[in-house]
KOLDREN-201790 format. One record per residue (C-alpha): x, y, z; residue in one letter. Coordinates in steps of 0.001 Angstrom, whole numbers, plus 524288, in hexadecimal, padded with zeros to 5 digits. Layout:
# KOLDREN-201790
XYZa...
//
This chain:
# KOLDREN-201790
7D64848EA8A492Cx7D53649DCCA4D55x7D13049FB6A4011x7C4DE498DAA40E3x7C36E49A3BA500Ax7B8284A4F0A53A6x7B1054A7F2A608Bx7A71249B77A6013x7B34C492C7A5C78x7BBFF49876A65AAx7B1CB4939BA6FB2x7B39648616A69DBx7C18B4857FA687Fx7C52A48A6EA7671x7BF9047CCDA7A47x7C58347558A6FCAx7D0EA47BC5A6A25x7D51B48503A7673x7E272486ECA718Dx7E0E448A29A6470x7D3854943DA6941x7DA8449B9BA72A7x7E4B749C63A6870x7DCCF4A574A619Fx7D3A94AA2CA6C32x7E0E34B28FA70FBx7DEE94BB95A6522x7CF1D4B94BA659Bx7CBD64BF0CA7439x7BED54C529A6E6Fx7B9454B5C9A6D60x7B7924B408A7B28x7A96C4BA1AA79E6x7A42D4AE2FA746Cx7AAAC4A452A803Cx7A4894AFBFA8988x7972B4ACF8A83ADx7984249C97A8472x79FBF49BDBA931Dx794434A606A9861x789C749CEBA90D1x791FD490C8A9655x79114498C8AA595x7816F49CCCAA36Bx779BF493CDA9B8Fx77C7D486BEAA3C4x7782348C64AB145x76BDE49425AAA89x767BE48732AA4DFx76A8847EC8AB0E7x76145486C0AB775x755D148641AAF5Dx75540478BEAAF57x7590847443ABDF2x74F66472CCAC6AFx750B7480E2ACE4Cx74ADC47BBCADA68x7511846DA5ADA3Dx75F8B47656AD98Dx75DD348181AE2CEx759C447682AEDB1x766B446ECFAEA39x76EB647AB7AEBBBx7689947CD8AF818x76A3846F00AFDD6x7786446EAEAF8BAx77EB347BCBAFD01x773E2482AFB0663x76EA747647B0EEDx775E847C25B1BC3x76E294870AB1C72x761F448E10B21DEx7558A48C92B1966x7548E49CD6B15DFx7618B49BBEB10C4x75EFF48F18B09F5x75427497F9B0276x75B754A3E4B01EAx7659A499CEAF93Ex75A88494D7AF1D4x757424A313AED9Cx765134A6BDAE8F5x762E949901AE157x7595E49F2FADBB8x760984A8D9AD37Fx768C049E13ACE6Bx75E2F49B17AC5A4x75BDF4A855ABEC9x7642E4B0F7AB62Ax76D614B42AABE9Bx772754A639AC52Fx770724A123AB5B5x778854A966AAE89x77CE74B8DBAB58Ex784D44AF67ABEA9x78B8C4A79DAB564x78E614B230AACF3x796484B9CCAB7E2x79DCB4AEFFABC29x7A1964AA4BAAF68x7A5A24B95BAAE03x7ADBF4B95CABA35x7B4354AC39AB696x7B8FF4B091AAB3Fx7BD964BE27AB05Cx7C5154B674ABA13x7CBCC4ACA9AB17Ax7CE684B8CFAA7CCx7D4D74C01FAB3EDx7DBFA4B272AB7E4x7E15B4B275AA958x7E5B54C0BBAA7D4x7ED4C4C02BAB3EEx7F3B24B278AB355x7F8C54B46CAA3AAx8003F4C078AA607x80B1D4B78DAA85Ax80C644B8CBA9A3Fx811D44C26BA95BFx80D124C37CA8866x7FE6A4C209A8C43x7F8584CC95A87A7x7EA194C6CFA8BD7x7E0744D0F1A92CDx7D7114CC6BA9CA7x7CDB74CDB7A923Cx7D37A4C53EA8AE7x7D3EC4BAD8A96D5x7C4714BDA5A980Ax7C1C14B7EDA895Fx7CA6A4AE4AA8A6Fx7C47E4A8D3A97D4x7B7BB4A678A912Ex7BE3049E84A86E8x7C48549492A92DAx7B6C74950DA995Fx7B03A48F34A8AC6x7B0DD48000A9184x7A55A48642A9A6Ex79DD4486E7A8CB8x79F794769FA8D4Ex79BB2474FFA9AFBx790F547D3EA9940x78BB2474EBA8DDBx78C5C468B1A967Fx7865546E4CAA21Ax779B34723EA96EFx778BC46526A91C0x777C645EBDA9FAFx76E0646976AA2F0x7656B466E3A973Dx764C945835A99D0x7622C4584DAA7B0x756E544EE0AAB75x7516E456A3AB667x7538A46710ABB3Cx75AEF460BDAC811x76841464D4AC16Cx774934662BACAA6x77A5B473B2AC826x7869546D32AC396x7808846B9EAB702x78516477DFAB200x7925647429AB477x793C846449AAF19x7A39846488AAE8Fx7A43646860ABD1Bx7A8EF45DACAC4F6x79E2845DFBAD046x7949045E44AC529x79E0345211ABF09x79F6344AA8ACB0Fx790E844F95AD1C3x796664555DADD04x78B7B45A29AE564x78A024685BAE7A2x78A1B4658FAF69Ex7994D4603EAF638x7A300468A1AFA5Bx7AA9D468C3AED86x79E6046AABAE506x7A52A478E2AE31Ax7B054473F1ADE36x7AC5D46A1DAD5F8x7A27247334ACE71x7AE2647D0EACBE0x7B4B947276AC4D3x7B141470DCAB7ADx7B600469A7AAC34x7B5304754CAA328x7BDD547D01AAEA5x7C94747321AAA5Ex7C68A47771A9C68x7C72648547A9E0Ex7D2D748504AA48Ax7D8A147C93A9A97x7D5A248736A9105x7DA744916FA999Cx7E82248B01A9869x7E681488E5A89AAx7E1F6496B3A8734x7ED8D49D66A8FBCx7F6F649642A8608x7F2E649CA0A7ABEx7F0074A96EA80B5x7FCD14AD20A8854x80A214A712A8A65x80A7849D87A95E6x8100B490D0A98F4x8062248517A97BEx809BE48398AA823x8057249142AA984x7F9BB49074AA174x7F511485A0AA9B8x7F61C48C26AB58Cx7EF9D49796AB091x7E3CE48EDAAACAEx7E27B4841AAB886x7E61448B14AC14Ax7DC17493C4AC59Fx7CFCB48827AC67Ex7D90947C9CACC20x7DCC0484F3AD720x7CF9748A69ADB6Ex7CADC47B9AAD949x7D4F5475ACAE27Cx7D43F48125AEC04x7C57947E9AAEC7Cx7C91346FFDAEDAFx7D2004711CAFA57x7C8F447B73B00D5x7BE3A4705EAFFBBx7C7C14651CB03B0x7CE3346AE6B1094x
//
């Protein structure tokens, strides 16, 4: 396989054939460029289309009866202004592009720091940056769902969850007035995935148990998910 496998196949095979990509992605850290171009794509182009084809007004007045309905009319308009920017260049695609930035700086820090328990891992943080854009590539997938129910939507009165279809309040229609709307949009199918390839990409790239591997991946998301959980139950 790594003799056929280049940057566009790479892409590919990280979803299909994670072990035997990474395999060869160790010695190929210059790749990442092209998984940097898709995940930002992935990030940008779903929230830039969802809002040219909502119905602006129908969705700033939803926000406003779901999350600012307690308070005084000025600052009910003072939200719908902010709203406002949500719709142009920066809300659409400056935003998205700086947090998919910091989430990958993070993960690349989280990776550095947790794999020096190896002590033949030679791995920069550089070299934890590319390969976090290769575990984020299941956002490509997502991304290509949340288009196709954008395109076929019957009417602009689109529920924001659209541009994230595997999340489970957009699975189970939670209501952006519960309480555990939050949590339930943080939790995607494609989040399970990642990690997944987190764990299959720290086996070929360093020396760690399978136990320790799995810690390193699952960790981080399933606690912040069941901290968030109990802070919302008690």
């Amino acid at each position: 396989m790594g003799t056929q496998l280049n940057p566009l196949s790479a892409c590919i095979g990280v979803l299909t054939q994670p072990k035997a990509t990474f395999f060869v992605l160790k010695k190929q850290h210059n790749w990442s460029w092209l998984a940097f171009l898709l995940v930002m794509v992935a990030a940008i182009l779903p929230m830039y289309y969802y809002f040219h084809v909502v119905d602006f007004q129908w969705y700033k007045e939803s926000i406003i009866a779901s999350q600012f309905s307690n308070v005084s009319p000025s600052e009910q308009q003072s939200a719908r202004g902010l709203l406002e920017a949500t719709q142009g260049i920066i809300g659409t695609v400056i935003t998205p592009f700086i947090m998919m930035l910091t989430l990958v700086s993070i993960i690349a820090g989280y990776l550095n720091i947790t794999t020096k328990i190896d002590p033949q891992n030679i791995n920069s943080y550089g070299d934890w940056f590319g390969f976090s854009w290769w575990v984020l590539m299941p956002s490509c997938v997502g991304a290509l769902l949340s288009l196709g129910i954008l395109f076929f939507a019957t009417d602009g009165q689109i529920s924001f969850d659209a541009i994230s279809p595997s999340a489970l309040s957009f699975i189970f229609a939670i209501p952006p007035t519960s309480s555990w709307f939050g949590l339930a949009s943080s939790i995607k199918l494609e989040t399970f995935w990642t990690m997944y390839l987190i764990f299959i990409g720290l086996s070929q790239w360093v020396e760690l148990s399978r136990q320790r591997a799995i810690i390193i991946a699952f960790t981080p998301c399933l606690v912040i998910w069941l901290s968030w959980a109990l802070l919302l139950l008690f």
